[in-house]
PLY file of the C-alpha trace (Angstrom):
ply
format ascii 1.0
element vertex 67
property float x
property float y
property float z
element edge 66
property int vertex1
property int vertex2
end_header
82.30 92.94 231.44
78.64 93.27 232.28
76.24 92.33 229.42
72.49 93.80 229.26
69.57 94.47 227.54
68.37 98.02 226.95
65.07 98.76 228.21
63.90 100.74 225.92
65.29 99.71 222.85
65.95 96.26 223.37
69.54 96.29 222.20
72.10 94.39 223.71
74.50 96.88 225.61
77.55 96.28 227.96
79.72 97.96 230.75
83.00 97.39 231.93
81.80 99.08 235.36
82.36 96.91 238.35
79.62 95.14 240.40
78.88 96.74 244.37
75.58 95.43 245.56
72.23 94.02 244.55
69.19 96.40 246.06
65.30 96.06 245.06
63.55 99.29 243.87
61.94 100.73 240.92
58.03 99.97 240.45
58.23 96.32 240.25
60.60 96.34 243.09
62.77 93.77 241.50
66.09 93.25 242.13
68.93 95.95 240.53
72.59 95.65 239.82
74.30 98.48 241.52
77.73 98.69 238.97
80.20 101.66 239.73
81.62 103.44 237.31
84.37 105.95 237.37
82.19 109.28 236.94
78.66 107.72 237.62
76.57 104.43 239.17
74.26 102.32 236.71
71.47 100.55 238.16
70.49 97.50 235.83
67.72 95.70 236.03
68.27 91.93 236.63
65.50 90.73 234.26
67.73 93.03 231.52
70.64 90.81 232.22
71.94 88.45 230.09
72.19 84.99 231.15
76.27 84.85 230.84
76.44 87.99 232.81
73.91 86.41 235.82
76.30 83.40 236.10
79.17 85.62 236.44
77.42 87.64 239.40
76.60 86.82 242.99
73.28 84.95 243.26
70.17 87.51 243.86
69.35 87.90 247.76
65.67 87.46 248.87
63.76 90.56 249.25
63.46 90.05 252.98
67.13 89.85 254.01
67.84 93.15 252.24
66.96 95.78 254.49
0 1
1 2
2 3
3 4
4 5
5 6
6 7
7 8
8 9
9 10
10 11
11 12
12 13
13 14
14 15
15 16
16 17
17 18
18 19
19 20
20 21
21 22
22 23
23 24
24 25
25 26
26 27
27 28
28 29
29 30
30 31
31 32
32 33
33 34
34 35
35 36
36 37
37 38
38 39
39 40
40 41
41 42
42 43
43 44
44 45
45 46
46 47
47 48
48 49
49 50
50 51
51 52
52 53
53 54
54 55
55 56
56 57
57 58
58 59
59 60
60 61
61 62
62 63
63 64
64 65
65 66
C-alpha cells in the first residue's frame, strides 16, 4: 500500500496500485512515482509521499541517469 499526500487538499490518501518506475516531469521536474493500476496509471509526486511509503520504495535515481 502506497501512502500520499493530496496536492490539493492536503489529505492523506493511499493506493494499493503497484510501483513500475520513477521518471522526472511536471514543472519542477522532480521525481514521480509511476504506480499501475488495473484501469489507469497514477503519477505521484515524491515530495507528496509519506515517509513510510519512501522507505518501502526503491531509492530515487539522479536526474542524469534517467534518460
Amino acid at each position: 500500500m502506497i501512502r500520499y499526500k493530496d496536492f490539493a487538499t492536503g489529505k492523506p490518501k493511499f493506493t494499493r496500485g503497484r510501483f513500475v518506475k520513477w521518471i522526472f516531469g511536471g514543472p519542477l521536474n522532480a521525481p514521480l512515482a509511476v504506480i499501475e493500476l488495473p484501469r489507469s496509471m497514477l503519477f505521484v509526486p515524491a515530495y507528496c509521499l509519506t515517509a513510510e511509503s519512501r522507505r518501502e520504495l526503491p531509492p530515487v535515481p539522479s536526474s542524469e541517469s534517467v534518460i
